[in-house]
C-alpha positions in Angstrom: 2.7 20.4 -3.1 6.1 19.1 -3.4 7.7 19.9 -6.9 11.3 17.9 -7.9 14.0 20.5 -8.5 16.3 19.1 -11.4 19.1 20.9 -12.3 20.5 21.4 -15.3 23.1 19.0 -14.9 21.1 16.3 -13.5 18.9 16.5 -16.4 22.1 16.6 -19.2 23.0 13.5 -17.2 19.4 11.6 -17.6 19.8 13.0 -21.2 23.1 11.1 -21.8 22.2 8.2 -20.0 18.9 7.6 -22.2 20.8 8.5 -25.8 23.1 5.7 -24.5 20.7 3.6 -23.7 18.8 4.3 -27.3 22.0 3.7 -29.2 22.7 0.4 -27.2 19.0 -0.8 -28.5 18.8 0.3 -31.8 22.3 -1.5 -32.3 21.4 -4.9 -30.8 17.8 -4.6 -32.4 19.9 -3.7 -36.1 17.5 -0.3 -35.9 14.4 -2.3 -36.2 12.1 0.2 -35.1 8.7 0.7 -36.4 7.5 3.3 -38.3 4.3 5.6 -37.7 2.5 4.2 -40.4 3.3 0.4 -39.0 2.1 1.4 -35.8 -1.2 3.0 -36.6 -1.6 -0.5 -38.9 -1.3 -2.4 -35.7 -3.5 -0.3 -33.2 -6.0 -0.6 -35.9 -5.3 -5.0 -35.7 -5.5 -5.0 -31.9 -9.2 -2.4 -32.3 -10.5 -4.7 -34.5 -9.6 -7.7 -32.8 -10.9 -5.9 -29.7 -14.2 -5.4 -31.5 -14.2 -8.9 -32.9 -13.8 -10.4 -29.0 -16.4 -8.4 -27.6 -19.1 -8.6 -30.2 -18.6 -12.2 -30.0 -19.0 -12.7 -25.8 -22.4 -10.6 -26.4 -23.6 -13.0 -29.2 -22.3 -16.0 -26.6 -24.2 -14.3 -24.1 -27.5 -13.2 -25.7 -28.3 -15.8 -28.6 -29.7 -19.0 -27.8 -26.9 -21.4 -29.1 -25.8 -24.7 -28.3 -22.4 -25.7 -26.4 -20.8 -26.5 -30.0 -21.9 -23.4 -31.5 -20.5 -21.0 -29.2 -17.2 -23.3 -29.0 -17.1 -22.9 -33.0 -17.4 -19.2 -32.4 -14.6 -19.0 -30.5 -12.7 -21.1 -32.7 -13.5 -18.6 -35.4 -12.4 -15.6 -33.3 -8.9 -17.2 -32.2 -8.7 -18.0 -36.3 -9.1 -14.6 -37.1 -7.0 -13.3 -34.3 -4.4 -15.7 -35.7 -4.8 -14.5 -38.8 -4.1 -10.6 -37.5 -1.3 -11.8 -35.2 0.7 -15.0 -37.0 2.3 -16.4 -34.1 0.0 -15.3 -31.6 -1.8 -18.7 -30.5 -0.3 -18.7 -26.9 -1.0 -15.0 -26.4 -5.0 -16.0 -27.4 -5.2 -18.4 -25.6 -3.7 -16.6 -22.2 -5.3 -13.4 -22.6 -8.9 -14.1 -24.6 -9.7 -17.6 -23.7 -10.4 -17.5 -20.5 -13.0 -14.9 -20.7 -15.0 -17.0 -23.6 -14.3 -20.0 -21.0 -16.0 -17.7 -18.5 -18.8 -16.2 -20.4 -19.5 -20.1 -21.7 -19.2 -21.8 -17.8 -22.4 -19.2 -16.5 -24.4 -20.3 -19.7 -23.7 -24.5 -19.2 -21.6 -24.7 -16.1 -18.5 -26.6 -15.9 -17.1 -28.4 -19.2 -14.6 -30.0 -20.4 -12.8 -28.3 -24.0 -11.1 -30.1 -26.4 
């Protein structure tokens, strides 16, 4: 095993250079940093929305539904996820829709979305 000797002073310089770094940040940002609490809020968004994607695919997947249907699901899901994340529609879109695109294509093959 190879283990990294840092000495003291190499660590009071990676100290200094991150507390620089930090104050650089939190003065351009204005010291907008979240809270705990806001955090925890918005793990708990991203779960849910999580939840929300997945138990949707399986419904897409397992029920018998027609081509609109399953496009008005994921209409629905983007909706709420919109309504989690305002400003969001380009990140739903990039990360989310192409797995419902996916999941739809092996159910009716190619087709065209609105």
């Amino acid at each position: 095993m190879i283990f990294f000797n840092v000495s003291f002073k190499e660590e009071a310089v990676q100290r200094s250079f991150t507390m620089r770094w930090s104050f650089a940040i939190r003065r351009v940002l204005g010291d907008q940093r979240m809270g705990e609490k806001e955090i925890k809020e918005e793990n708990k968004r991203i779960r849910f929305l999580r939840f929300l994607v997945d138990l949707s695919l399986q419904e897409i997947q397992q029920e018998d539904l027609s081509l609109e249907e399953m496009l008005r699901i994921v209409e629905d899901v983007k909706r709420a996820a919109c309504t989690l994340f305002p400003g969001k529609e380009e990140t739903f879109e990039l990360i989310y829709r192409p797995r419902f695109d996916r999941v739809i294509k092996e159910r009716f093959g190619p087709f065209v979305r609105e």
